[in-house]
Every structure is written in structure tokens, then in C-alpha cells.
N, C-alpha and C positions, 0 to 999 in steps of 0.2 A: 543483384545486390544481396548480399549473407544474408541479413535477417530481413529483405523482406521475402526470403524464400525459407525462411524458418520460418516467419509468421504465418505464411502459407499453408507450409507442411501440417501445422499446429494447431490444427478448426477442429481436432476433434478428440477426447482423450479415452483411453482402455479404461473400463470398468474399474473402478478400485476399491478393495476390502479395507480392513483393516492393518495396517503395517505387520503382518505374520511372516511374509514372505520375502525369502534371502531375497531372493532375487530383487525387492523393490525395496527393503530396507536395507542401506549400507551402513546404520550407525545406528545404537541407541545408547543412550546417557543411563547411567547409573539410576535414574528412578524412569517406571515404567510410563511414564508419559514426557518422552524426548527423544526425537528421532529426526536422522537424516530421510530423507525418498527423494525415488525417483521416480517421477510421474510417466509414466509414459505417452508417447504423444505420436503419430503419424512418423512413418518414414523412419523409423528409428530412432528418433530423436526422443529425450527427455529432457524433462526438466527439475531441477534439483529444489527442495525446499527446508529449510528448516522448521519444524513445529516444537513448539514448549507447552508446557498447560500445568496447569495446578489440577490437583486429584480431583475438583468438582468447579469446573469451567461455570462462569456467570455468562460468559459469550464469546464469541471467536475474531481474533481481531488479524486479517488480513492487510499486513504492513506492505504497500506499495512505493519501495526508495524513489529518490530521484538521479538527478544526475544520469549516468547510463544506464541507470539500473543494475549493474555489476554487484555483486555482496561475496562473489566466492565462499561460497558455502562447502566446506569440504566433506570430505567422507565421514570425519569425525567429529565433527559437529563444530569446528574453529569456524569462524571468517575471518577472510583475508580486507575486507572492505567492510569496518562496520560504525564506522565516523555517523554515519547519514541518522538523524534523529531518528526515526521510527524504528531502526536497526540496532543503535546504543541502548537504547530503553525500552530493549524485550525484555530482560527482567522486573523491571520496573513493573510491568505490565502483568507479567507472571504473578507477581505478587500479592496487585490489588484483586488478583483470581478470574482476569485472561487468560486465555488460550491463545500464543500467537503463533502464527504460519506464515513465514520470510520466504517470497519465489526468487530465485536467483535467476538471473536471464537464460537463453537456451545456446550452446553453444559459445557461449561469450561475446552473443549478441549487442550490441550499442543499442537501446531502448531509442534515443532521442528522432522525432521524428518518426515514430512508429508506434505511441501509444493510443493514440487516436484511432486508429485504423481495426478495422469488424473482428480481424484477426485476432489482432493483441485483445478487443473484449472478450471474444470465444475464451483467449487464455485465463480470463479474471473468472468467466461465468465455472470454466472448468475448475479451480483455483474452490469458488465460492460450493461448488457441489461437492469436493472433494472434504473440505471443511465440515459438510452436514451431514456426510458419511461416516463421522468420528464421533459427534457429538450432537445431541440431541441440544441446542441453544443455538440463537439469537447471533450472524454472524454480520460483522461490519468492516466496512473496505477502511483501513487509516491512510492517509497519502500526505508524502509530502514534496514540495518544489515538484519536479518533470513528475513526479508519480500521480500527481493530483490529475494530472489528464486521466492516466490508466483509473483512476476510482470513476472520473468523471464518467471514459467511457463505459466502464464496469456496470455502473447506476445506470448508464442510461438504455442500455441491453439486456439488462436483469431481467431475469423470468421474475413472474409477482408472488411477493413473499419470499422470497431467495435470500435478499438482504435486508437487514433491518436498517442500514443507512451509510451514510459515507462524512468521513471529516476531511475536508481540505485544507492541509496548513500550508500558510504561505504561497502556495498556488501561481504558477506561470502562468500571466495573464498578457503578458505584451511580448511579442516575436522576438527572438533572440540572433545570437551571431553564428551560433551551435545550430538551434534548430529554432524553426518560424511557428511552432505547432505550440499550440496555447490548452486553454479548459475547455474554450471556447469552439474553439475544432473539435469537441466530444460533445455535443449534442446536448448541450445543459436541460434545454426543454425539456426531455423526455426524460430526465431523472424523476421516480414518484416515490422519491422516498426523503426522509428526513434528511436533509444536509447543516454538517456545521465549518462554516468557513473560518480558521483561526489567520489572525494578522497581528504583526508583529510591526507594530510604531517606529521601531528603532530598524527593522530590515533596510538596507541600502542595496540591496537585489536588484539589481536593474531590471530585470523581466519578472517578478514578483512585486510590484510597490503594493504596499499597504492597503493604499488609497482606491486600488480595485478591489478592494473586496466585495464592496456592495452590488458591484455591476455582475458581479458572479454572482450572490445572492438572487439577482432581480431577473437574471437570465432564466435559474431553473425555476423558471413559472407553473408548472406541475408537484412540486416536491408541498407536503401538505408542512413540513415548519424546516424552513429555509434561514441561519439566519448569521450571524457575524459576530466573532468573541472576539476584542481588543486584549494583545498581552502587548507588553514592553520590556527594554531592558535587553541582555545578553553579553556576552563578553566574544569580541572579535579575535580571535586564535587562527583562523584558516588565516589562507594568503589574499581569500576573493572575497569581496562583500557576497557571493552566491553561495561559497563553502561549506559544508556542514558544521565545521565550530565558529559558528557565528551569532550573532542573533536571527540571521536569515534560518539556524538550525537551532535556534532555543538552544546554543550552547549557556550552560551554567544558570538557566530557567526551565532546565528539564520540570522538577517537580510543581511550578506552578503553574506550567502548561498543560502536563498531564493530570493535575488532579479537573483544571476548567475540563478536558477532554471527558475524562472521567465521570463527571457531575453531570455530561450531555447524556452520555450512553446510557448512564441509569434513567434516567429520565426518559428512553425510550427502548425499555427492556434489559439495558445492558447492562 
């Protein structure tokens, strides 16, 4: 199967500098902190990301999509897929003086049913090292829908002190038709870091309900402040109650989302 033989390939990444070199930067934006890279990875294989940052970073926010994980990240810094909340609202995030770092899949991998797996965390843990090689702050996994497994497994394989913490929004928490792989398949126990699980009232997710948020909270029994932010509201636009312009995707409560996110981060460094 494709990616689970990219995942494979992918347990380990080349040393990386700072973005100097042609060869691993394909793109940078008109101010000196925005670039495409290629990370490189085992077998030849890379993997494309986008990074933004404001000139003096408060902390580094590693947005993990959902869905397949697909963002088409191009060489010049478009995406071709950027619906998915944590992906619409990198600027946003730039703003309040984020640093964010978008991984695009490898190969044009389908994520689903492979974020759980030691592989796919080598790729976060590599992701989170790569991040602390740029900037000397505070870096934290944001996730949302299929992506909250990838934080889940992220935290729960983190070397200590790596990450300052992880936010789960809306979170697959009940097996799906797509893929059967939940939060729960990532080893919640062994998260020992700060988690904020956000849930959305008005979500009609069928493998996200609301109503699990707490059993996520109660799972990561190691994480020293574990705990569950109620939003509501949204305006349905997609075609899928699971869609990104949803309420399932804080369509059209971006801002009240991100500032509750906002309020958690600082509150623990960020």
C-alpha cells in the first residue's frame, strides 16, 4: 500500500539548517520569514511545508489538517486545498505573533488510517525538531477532525520538553466509513503534556460528536491540565455535516475559536 510504504520510508529526517539552501528552499515570500521546504526524508522522499512567522515569534504552531491530509502546498507558496480550519486561519494566527508550519502529505499520500501509526509520529516528532531549529520558543501541535489523531500521536511519542502542548478541535472520536482510526488508537495515556480539547455544540459530525469530548479529556490521564472549551454556532456551507465550511470547521466562528485557543496558549507559555 503507497503510504504505508512512505510512512515507512519516513522514520527518519537529514539534519536541517536554516532555509539557505536552493536546494531545500523552493520558495520564499517577499518578507524574510516565509517559505516553502522540502524536508527531506528517507529514500528520497520529501515532504513539502509551508512556514509563516511574524519577525519575533511568541511560539510555533504546527497545524495538523484533517480529512486526508492533502493542503497542496506549492512551490510558491499557493495551496490548492486550504478549506480545512487550521489551514484558512494561518494568517489569523500570524498575526496574533504565531509562527505557523503547514506539513503537506508525502507523495500525495491519503493520511486516513495511518495517523496513529509510530511512523506517522516519527513524522510529527521530526516536524516538532525542525520547528526548534528556527526558533528559539515554545512549540504546539494544533489539530483538527482526522488531524487530532496525528497531535494525539505526536504528544504521545514527544521527547520531554519538545512540545509545550496540543489542542484537539472537534476530534474523531467514533470509527468512521472512510477510516476506523480514532484519538483513541493514539495512545492518549501517554500524552504528558497540557491538552485543550475544543467542541463544537452545533457539530453534526457523525465520527466527532461533541458529547465525546470529555472521554478524550479523561483518557489522557498523564497530561498535567487536560481539559474541554464548549464553542457553538457555525454556518453550514460544505455539502457534509464533516466538511470544513461547517460548524464541524468553525466556518464563520473562526475568530471566537481562535481567540478561546489563543487564551489557552498563553496561558501555558504561548
Amino acid at each position: 500500500m503507497l503510504k504505508t510504504a512512505i510512512l515507512a520510508a519516513a522514520t527518519t529526517m537529514i539534519t536541517l539548517t536554516a532555509p539557505a539552501s536552493t536546494e531545500q528552499s523552493s520558495w520564499r515570500g517577499s518578507g524574510s520569514n516565509e517559505w516553502v521546504m522540502e524536508l527531506p526524508l528517507e529514500k528520497g522522499l520529501t515532504q513539502r511545508i509551508l512556514y509563516l512567522a511574524p519577525p519575533r515569534p511568541r511560539a510555533t504552531l504546527i497545524m495538523l489538517p484533517g480529512g486526508s491530509g492533502k493542503v497542496g502546498v506549492q512551490r510558491d507558496g499557493d495551496l490548492r486545498h486550504d478549506d480545512n480550519f487550521v489551514v484558512r486561519t494561518r494568517e489569523d494566527w500570524v498575526a496574533r505573533g504565531y509562527a505557523v508550519l503547514i506539513p503537506d502529505t508525502i507523495a500525495k499520500a491519503n493520511l486516513r488510517g495511518a495517523r496513529s501509526s509510530p511512523a506517522y509520529g516519527k513524522l510529527v516528532e521530526n516536524l516538532v525538531a525542525y520547528a526548534h531549529s528556527h526558533i528559539q520558543a515554545p512549540v504546539f501541535l494544533i489539530s483538527t477532525s482526522q488531524g487530532t489523531i496525528a497531535a494525539m500521536n505526536g504528544a504521545a511519542r514527544a521527547r520531554p520538553d519538545s512540545i509545550s502542548g496540543i489542542v484537539l478541535t472537534e476530534s474523531v472520536s467514533i470509527p468512521g466509513r472512510l477510516s476506523a482510526e480514532t484519538v483513541f488508537y493514539a495512545d492518549p495515556s501517554a500524552v504528558r503534556v497540557p491538552a485543550l480539547v475544543v467542541a463544537n455544540s452545533d457539530d453534526a459530525c457523525d465520527v466527532a460528536p461533541p458529547e465525546m469530548a470529555p472521554r478524550i479529556v479523561a483518557a489522557m490521564t498523564r497530561s498535567p491540565d487536560a481539559r474541554v472549551i464548549k464553542v457553538e454556532g457555525g454556518v453550514k456551507r460544505s455539502a457534509k455535516a464533516c466538511g470544513s465550511l461547517s460548524p464541524h470547521g468553525y466556518y464563520g466562528i473562526e475568530n471566537e475559536v481562535i481567540g478561546a485557543i489563543a487564551s489557552w496558549l498563553r496561558e501555558h507559555g504561548g
